[in-house]
C-alpha positions in Angstrom: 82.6 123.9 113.2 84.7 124.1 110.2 86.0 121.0 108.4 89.3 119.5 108.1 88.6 116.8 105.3 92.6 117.0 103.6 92.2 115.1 100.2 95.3 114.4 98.1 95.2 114.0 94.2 97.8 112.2 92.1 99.6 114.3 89.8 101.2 112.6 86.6 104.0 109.9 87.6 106.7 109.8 85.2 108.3 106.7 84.1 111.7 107.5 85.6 109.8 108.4 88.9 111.8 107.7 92.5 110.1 105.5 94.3 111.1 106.3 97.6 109.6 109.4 97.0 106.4 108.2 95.2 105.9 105.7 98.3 106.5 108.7 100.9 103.7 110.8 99.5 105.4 112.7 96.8 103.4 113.5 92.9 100.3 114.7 95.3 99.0 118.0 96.0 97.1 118.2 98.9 93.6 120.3 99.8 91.6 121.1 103.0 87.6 121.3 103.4 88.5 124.4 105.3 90.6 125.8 101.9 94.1 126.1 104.0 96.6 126.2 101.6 98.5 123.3 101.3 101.7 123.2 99.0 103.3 119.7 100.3 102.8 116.7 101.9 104.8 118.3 104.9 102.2 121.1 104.9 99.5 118.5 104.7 101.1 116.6 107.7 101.5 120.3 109.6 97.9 121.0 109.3 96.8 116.9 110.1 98.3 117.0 113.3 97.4 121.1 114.5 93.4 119.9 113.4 93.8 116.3 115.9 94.1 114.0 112.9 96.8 111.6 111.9 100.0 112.8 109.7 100.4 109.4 108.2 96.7 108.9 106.7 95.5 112.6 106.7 93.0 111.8 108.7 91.1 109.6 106.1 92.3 105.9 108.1 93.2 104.8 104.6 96.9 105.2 102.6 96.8 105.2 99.0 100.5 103.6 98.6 101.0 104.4 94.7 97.5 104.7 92.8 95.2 102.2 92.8 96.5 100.8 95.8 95.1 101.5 99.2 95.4 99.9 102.6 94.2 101.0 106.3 96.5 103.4 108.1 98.7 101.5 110.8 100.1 104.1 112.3 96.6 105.2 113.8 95.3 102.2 113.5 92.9 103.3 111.0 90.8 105.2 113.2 92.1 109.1 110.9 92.9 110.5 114.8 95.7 112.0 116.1 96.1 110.6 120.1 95.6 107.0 118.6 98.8 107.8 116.4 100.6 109.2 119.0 99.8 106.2 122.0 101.3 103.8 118.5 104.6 106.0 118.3 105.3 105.1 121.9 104.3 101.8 121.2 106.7 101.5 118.2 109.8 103.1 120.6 108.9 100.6 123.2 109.6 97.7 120.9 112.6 99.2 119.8 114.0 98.9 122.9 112.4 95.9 124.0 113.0 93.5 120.5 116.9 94.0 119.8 118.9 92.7 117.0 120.1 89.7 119.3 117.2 89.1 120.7 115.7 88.4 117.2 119.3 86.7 115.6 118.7 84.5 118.6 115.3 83.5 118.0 116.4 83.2 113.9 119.2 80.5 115.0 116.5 78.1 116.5 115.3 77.0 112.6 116.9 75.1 111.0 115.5 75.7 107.7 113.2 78.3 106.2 111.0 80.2 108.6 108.3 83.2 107.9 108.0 86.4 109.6 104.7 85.8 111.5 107.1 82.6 112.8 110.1 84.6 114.0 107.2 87.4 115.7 105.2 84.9 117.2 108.0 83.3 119.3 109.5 86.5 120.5 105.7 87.3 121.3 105.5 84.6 123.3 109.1 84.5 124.8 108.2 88.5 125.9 104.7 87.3 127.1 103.2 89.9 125.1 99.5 89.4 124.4 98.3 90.2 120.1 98.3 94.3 120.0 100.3 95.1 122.8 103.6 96.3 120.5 104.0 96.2 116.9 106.0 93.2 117.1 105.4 92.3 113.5 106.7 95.5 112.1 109.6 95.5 114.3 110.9 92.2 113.9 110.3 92.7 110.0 113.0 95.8 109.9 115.3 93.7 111.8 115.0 90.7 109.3 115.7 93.2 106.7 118.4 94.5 108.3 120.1 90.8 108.7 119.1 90.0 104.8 121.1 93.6 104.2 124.2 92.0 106.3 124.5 88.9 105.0 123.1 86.9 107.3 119.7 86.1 105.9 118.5 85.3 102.1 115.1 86.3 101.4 113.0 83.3 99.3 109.9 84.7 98.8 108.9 86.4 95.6 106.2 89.2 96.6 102.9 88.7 96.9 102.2 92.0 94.8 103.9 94.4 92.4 102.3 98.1 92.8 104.6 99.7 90.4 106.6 97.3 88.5 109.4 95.2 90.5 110.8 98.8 92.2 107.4 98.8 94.6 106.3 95.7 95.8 104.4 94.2 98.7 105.2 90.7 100.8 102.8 89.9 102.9 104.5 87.2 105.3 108.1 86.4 103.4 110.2 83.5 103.9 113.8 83.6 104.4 116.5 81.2 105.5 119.7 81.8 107.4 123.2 81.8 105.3 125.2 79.4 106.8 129.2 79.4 106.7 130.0 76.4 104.3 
């Protein structure tokens, strides 16, 4: 049976470095166990998914964000396999439809002052009667918080929890925000 172990390396980051791109897996080269070549992260991805492992992770259930900093894969919930990944993408879609932007506005109107993120997910949780794990409720309702704070609507107070590469890459963990109120 030949192996499939898909390693990346970091290559040097420059200063003036886009983030978006460092985040999405860009300043890597890629290599298989099995010596495919592998040019790009899409490449990489290509051969992940053909050998049954994830395309987010590589396989290895960890992400190396920006050096030095590594969490477990969510998208296969850190198991490196393929099928898990793909049961989470229909998960993700289903929360899509099921958490909308007014479901989540409405739920945001109940506070009257600050509120967290893990607040605003655990009452659409509960108002959906979805039990923990069911949907990626967390993630979704983050994006549409985001969204709001990018409209107007919300202000975010927290400062992050962590800075991976300066201020241009940082990580919150549960942020704050309050709702912007006509005055």
């Amino acid at each position: 049976m030949t192996s499939h172990t898909i390693t990346a390396q970091w290559q040097e980051i420059p200063d003036d470095a886009d983030d978006v791109v460092l985040v999405q897996g860009g300043f890597r080269s890629f290599r298989c166990a099995c010596a495919k070549p592998l040019p790009d992260r899409v490449a990489a991805e290509l051969h992940a998914m053909e050998t049954g492992q994830c395309s987010a992770c590589l396989g290895s259930a960890d992400q190396e964000i920006v050096p030095g900093f590594v969490r477990r894969c969510a998208a296969c919930a850190a198991t490196g396999k393929r099928d898990v990944q793909l049961v989470w993408e229909v998960a993700q879609s289903e929360a899509e439809q099921l958490i909308t932007s007014a479901l989540v506005r409405d739920t945001v109107a109940r506070f009257e002052g600050p509120f967290r993120l893990s607040e605003v997910a655990d009452l659409i949780r509960l108002e959906l009667g979805l039990p923990v794990g069911r949907l990626p409720v967390g993630p979704r309702v983050r994006d549409l918080l985001r969204a709001m704070e990018a409209g107007g609507e919300l202000v975010m107070l927290s400062a992050p929890d962590e800075l991976l590469r300066g201020t241009s890459v940082v990580l919150y963990r549960d942020p704050q925000w309050q709702r912007i109120t006509d005055a």
